[in-house]
C-alpha positions in Angstrom: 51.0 11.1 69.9 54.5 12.2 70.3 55.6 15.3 68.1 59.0 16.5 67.5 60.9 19.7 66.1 61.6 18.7 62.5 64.7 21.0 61.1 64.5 22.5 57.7 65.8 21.3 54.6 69.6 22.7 53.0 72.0 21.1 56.2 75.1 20.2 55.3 75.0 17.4 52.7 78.3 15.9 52.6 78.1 15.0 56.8 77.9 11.5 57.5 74.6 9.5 58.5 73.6 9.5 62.3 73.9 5.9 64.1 71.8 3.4 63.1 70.5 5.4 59.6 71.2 3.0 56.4 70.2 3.9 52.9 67.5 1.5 51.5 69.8 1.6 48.2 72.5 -0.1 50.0 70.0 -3.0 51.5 68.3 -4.3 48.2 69.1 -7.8 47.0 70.3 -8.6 44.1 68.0 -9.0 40.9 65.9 -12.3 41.1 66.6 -13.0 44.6 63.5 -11.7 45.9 62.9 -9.5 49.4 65.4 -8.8 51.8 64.2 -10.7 55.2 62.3 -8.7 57.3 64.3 -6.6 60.5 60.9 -6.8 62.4 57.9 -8.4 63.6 54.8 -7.1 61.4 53.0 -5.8 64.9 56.5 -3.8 65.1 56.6 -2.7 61.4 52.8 -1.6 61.8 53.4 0.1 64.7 56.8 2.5 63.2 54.4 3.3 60.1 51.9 4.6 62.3 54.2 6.9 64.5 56.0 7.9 61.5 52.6 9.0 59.7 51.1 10.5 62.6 54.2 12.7 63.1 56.1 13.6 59.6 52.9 13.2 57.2 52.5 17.0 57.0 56.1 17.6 56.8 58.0 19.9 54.2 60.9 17.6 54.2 58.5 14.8 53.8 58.3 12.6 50.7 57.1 9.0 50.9 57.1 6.2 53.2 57.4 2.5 51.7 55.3 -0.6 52.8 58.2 -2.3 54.5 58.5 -5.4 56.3 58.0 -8.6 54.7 56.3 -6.4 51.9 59.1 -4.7 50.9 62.6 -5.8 49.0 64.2 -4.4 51.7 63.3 -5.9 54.6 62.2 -2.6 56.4 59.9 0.4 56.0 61.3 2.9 53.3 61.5 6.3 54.1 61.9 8.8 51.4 62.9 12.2 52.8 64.0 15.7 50.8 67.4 16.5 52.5 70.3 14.8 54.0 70.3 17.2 56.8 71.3 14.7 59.8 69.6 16.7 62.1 66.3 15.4 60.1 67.5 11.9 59.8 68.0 12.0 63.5 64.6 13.0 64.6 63.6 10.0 62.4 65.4 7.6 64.0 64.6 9.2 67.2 61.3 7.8 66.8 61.5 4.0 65.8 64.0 1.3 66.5 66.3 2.2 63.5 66.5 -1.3 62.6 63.0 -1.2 61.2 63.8 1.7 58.3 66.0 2.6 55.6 65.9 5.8 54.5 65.6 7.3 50.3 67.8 10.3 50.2 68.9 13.1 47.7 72.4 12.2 46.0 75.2 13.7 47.3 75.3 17.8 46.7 71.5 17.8 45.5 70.8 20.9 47.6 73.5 22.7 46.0 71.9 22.3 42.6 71.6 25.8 41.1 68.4 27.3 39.5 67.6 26.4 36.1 67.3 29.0 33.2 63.5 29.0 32.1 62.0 29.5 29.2 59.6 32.0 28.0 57.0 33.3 25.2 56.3 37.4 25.3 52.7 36.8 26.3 51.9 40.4 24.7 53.9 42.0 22.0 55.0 45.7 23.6 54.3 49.3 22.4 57.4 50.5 21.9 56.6 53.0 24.6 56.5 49.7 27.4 58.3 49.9 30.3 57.0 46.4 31.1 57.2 43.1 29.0 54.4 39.8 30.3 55.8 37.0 29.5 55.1 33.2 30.0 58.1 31.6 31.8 57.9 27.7 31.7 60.4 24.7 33.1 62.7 24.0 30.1 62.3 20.2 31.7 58.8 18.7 30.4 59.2 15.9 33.4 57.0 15.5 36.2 56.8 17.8 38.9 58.2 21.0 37.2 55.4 23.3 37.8 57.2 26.4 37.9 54.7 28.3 40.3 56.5 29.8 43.3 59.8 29.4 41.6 60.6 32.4 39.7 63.7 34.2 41.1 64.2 38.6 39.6 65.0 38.7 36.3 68.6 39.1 35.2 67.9 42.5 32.4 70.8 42.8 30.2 70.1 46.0 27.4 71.9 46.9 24.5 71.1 49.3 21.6 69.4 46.4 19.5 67.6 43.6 22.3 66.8 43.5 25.7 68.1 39.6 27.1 65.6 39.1 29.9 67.1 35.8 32.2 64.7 34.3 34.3 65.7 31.5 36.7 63.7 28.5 38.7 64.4 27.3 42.1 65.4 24.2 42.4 62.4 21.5 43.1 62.9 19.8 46.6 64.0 16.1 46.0 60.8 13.4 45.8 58.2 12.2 43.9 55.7 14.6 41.8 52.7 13.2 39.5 52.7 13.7 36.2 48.8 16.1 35.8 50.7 19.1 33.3 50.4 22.6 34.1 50.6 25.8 31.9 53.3 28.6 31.4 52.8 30.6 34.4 52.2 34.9 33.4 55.4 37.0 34.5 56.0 40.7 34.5 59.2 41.9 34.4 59.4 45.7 34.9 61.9 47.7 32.1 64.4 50.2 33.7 63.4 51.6 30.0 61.1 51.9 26.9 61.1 48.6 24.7 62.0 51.4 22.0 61.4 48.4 19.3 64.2 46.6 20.6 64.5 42.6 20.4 63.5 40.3 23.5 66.0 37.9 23.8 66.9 35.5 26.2 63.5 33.1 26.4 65.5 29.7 24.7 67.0 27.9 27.4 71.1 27.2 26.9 
């Protein structure tokens, strides 16, 4: 089995697709008029999904591969990947005959998303005397896929003589597909640069 270097996602985003890439978007018939004809024999289309398993399955840019072929409405094996680094699109193509695939990508300037503003419950009212505050920090978007585990970024401490506005932000969640099982507020303790002194936690209600 071949293997191949696969780069990391965040390349540039607005750089033009390699040779021979097309987006499946751009390849889907119109409503009603059933599947695009296939680019490939089914021996052929078989043949791509297997290298293309074998070799990106485990990938972090990785996020879904399409039946293709006379299976699917467009006429060739879908890949879904999480960045339109070319780099990665390249090492795809590299692969296959690019007439057998289309490729699912991020829009255009996904990766430059900024982090979201959680939102957050104090977990445990302070003492007065706390130089520490738990929290529970949630995504403010109910949606699949927005566990916020391993997204937390510092918190942004703003005090004045009445509140203390504790900002906490998500990283963004790499583009794909993510089920729908729930989660729970995730526990967050964000360290006080001084006592609580009875002052008001703001800064947990998202916009």
């Amino acid at each position: 089995m071949p293997t191949v270097s696969v780069a990391a996602p965040g390349g540039p985003v607005d750089a033009e697709l390699p040779g021979g890439a097309v987006e499946c978007e751009g390849l889907a018939p119109p409503l009603g008029t059933g599947a695009a004809p296939p680019t490939g024999t089914r021996a052929e289309f078989d043949a791509a999904k297997e290298m293309l398993l074998g070799v990106f399955q485990d990938s972090d840019v990785w996020t879904g591969l399409g039946n293709g072929g006379t299976s699917s409405i467009f006429g060739r094996i879908s890949i879904g990947i999480n960045t339109r680094d070319p780099a990665v699109i390249q090492s795809l193509l590299d692969l296959v005959d690019p007439v057998l695939v289309c490729f699912e990508l991020p829009p255009m300037g996904y990766e430059d998303t900024p982090p979201t503003q959680a939102v957050w419950t104090v977990a445990t009212p302070p003492a007065a005397d706390a130089m520490s505050v738990r929290l529970l920090v949630d995504d403010p978007d109910g949606g699949c896929g927005h566990d916020p585990v391993g997204r937390t970024l510092p918190p942004e401490i703003t005090y004045t003589d009445t509140e203390v506005q504790i900002v906490v932000r998500l990283t963004l969640l790499p583009w794909g597909s993510y089920t729908c099982e729930g989660w729970d507020p995730i526990p967050y303790v964000v360290e006080l640069a001084g006592p609580v002194s009875g002052r008001i936690l703001t800064g947990g209600a998202n916009g």
